[in-house]
N, C-alpha and C positions, 0 to 999 in steps of 0.2 A: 917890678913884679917879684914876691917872694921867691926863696929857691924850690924849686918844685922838683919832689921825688923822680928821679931817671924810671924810665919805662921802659928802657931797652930791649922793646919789641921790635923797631926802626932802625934802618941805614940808612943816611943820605948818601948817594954819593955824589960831591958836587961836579957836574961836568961843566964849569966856568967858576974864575971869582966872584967872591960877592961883589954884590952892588955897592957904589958909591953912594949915599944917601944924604939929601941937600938936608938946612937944616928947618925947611918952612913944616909948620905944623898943621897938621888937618883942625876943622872947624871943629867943635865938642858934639857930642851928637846929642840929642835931645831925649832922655827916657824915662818912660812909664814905671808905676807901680807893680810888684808880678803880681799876679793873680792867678787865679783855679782853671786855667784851663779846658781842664777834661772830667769835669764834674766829678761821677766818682767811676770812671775808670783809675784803673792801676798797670802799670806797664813796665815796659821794662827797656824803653828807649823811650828818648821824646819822640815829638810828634812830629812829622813830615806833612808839606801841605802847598796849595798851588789853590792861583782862582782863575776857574774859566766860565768864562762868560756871566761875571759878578757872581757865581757858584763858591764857594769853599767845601774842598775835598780835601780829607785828613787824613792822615794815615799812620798808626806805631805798631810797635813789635807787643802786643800781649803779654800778659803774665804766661800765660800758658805757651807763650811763644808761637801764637798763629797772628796772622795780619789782623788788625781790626779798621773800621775808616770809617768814619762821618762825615755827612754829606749838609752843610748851613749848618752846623751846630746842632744836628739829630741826636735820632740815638745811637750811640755806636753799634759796628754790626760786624761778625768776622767775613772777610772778604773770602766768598769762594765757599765758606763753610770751614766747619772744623776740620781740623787734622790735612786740608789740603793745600794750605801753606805754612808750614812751619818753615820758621827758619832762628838760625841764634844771632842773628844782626839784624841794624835796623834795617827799614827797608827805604826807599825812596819814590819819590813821583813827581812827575812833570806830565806840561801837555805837549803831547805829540801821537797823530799830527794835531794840526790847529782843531781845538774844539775838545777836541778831547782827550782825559785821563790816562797816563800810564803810569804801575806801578812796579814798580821792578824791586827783586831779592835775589838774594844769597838762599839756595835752596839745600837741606838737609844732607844732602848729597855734591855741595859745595858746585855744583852748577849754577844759571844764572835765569830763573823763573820770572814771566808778568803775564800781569793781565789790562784790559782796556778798560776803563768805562764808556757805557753805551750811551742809556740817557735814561730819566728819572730820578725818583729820588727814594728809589726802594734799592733792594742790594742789586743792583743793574750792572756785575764787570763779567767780564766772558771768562769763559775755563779760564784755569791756570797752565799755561805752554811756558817749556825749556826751549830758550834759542840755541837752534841748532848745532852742533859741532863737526862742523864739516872737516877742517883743519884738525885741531886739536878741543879738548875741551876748555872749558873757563878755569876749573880746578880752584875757585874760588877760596881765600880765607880771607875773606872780609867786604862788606856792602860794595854795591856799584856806587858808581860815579857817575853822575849824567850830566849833559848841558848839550845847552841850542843854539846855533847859530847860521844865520845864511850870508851863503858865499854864492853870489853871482847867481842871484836869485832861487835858489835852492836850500829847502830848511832838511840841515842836518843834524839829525842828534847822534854824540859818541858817547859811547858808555866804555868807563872804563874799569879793572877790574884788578884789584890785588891780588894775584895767585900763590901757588903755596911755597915756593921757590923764591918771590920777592919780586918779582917781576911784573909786570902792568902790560895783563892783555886787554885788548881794545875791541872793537867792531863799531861803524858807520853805518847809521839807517837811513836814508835821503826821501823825504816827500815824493819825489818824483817815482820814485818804483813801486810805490802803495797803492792798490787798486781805487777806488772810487769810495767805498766803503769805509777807507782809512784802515781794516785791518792789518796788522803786521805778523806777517807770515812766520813761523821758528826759524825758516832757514834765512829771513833778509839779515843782508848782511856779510853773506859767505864764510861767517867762521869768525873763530877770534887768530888775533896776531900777539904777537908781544912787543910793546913798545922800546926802542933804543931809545939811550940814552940815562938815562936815571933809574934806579933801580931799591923797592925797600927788602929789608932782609930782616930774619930772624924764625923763630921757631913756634911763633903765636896760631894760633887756631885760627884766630878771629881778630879782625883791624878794624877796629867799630870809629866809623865817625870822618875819615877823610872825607874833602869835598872836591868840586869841580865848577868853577863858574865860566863864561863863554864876555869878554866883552873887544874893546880895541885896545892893544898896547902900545908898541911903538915902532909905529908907521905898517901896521898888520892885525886884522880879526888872529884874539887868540885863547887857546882856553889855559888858567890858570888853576892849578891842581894845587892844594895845600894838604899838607902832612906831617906828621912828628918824627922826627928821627931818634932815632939810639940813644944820642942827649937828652932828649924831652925837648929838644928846642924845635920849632915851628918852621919847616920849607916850605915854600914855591918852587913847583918847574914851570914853565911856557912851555907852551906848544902851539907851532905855526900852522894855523889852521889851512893855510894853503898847502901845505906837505904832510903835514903829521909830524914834525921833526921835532925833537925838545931842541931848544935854541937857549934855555939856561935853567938852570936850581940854583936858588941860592936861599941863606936863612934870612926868614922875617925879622926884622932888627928889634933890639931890647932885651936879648937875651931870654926869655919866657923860656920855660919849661916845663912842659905839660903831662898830664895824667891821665891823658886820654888820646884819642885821634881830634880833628881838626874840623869845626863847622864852620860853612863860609857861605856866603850871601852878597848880591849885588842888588842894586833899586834899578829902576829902567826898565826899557820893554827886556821880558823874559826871552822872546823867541827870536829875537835878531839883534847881531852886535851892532852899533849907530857910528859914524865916524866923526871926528871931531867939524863942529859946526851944526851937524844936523841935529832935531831937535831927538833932546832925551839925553843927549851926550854925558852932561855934566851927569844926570844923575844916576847916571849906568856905571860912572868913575866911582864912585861911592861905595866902595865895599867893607864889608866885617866880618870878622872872626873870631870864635868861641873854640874855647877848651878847658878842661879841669883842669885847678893844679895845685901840687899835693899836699895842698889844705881841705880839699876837698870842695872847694865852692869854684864859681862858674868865673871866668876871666874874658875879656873881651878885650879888644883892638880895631882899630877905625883907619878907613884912610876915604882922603874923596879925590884923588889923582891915580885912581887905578892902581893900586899899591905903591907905587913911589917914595910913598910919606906913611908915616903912619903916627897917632897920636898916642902910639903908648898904651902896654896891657896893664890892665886893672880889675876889679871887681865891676862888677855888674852894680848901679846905682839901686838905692831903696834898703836891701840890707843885703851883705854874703849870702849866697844861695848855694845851701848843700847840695851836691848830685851823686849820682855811680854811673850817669851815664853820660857819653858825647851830647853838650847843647847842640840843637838843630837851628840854622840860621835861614828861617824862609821871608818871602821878602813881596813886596809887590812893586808897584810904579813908585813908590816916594815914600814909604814904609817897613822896617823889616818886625819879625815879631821873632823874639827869641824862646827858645821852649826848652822845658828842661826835667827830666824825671826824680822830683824830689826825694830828698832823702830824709827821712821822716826818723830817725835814729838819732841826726844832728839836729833837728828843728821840728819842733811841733805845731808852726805855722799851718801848714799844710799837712795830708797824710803821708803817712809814706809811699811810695812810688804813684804820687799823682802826677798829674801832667799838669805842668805851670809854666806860666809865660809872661811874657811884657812887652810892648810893642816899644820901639827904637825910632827916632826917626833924623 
């Protein structure tokens, strides 16, 4: 990978050595042509996206910096209405609980706002609610992190949360405390905590683009957080989903150095990690990663043994694709689709700040 401008917005700090790394190579992945995406919206992150129940729900950050989301390729619509979600990060969504949509932000006031989707397919999500601060607040500078996993039959999702100190506060929402309805209350949760163990630092406003996926690592369900450090070079921490505990950070190997924060994606059922043998396994090992780097076009890296291996960051296949913003890595059972907010200054392909993507698989 070229040498990519230092962004030294990041600290890693690593609490273990790095990893030893064998030298077997992951499989090439297979990729599409991009294409137009988001007709003619214009935004100012890619686009975030999840499919329930054969649905596709979409989700970016606006020019005007309110949410917007479409529902099967509609028309876009500002969720919630004008002015009652701004924020200056992307935002993110998953399903939870099962069936239905959440979409979660970084709120104007660096708190942590969402809303549900209900059903239909007109603008159908509830108010926009701050979760609670019972503890402390979230103190937010930069998107949440979300991911799914069940531990001993129980679907939990953790949201985690860059604060302005450097630090990564957390809160756990469990299936089991959610009324019948599925709503999720401001206060589930009990507050945020601050995670030990690893820790980003610096004096940035905004950390656009880290990610969080949920699958098995080694010999434990665990979720795996990727982010840029102070170098521009690309970590993982673990986190032992039975404790909360980090159990390592170390850098994604290849030296890469990026221009942005960190999007990362897995194939496999979204809502529970699988253990080896059971079926989906393999293709829940299968994850990717996107970042800028300071050439200004989209870079990607592959692995299909749950990071272990990786095949090396590169360009994105078809032709360099300018961005200004973190690629989004959303994914389904056996398909991820990369999205990305053109940059129409470098390339008159597309317009400027469209929404363009290509599907990976």
């Amino acid at each position: 990978m070229h040498t990519l401008r230092r962004r030294g917005t990041l600290t890693a700090l690593l609490a273990a050595l790095l990893l030893t790394f064998g030298l077997a190579t992951p499989a090439s992945a297979d990729e599409g042509r991009w294409f137009n995406l988001g007709g003619d919206a214009r935004a100012q992150s890619a686009s975030y996206s999840v499919v329930i129940g054969g649905n596709l729900y979409e989700v970016v950050r606006g020019s005007d910096n309110n949410i917007w989301f479409r529902y099967n390729n509609n028309t876009w619509r500002p969720l919630g209405g004008f002015e009652t979600a701004r924020t200056s990060s992307p935002p993110r969504i998953i399903e939870f609980p099962a069936g239905r949509a959440l979409v979660v932000i970084r709120g104007m006031d660096s708190e942590i706002w969402y809303a549900q989707a209900n059903s239909g397919s007109a603008n159908f999500w509830t108010n926009w609610r701050q979760f609670a601060t019972e503890n402390s607040g979230a103190w937010a500078m930069g998107s949440p992190w979300l991911s799914l996993s069940v531990i001993a039959g129980t679907t939990g999702l953790r949201i985690d949360v860059p604060r302005y100190d450097g630090r990564i506060n957390y809160r756990y929402i469990y299936d089991f405390n959610l009324p019948s309805s599925g709503d999720i209350a401001p206060t589930q949760g009990r507050g945020w905590y601050f995670a030990q163990g690893f820790q980003l630092a610096g004096t940035s406003r905004d950390i656009e683009g880290e990610s969080q996926i949920a699958l098995w690592g080694y010999g434990y369900p665990e979720w795996q957080s990727y982010f840029t450090g102070g170098n521009g070079h690309v970590y993982r921490a673990r986190t032992d989903q039975r404790n909360g505990q980090v159990t390592q950070v170390n850098e994604v190997p290849g030296g890469a150095e990026c221009d942005s924060g960190v999007g990362s994606g897995r194939l496999g059922n979204p809502n529970r990690v699988v253990r080896p043998g059971d079926g989906g396994y393999r293709e829940q090992q299968t994850v990717m990663l996107s970042c800028v780097g300071n050439d200004g076009y989209v870079w990607i890296n592959y692995s299909t043994d749950g990071g272990q291996n990786w095949a090396g960051w590169r360009h994105a296949s078809d032709s360099p694709a300018p961005t200004t913003a973190t690629p989004a890595v959303n994914s389904t059972f056996s398909e991820f689709t990369l999205t990305i907010r053109w940059n129409g200054a470098r390339s008159t392909r597309y317009p400027n700040n469209a929404i363009v993507g290509k599907k990976i698989s």
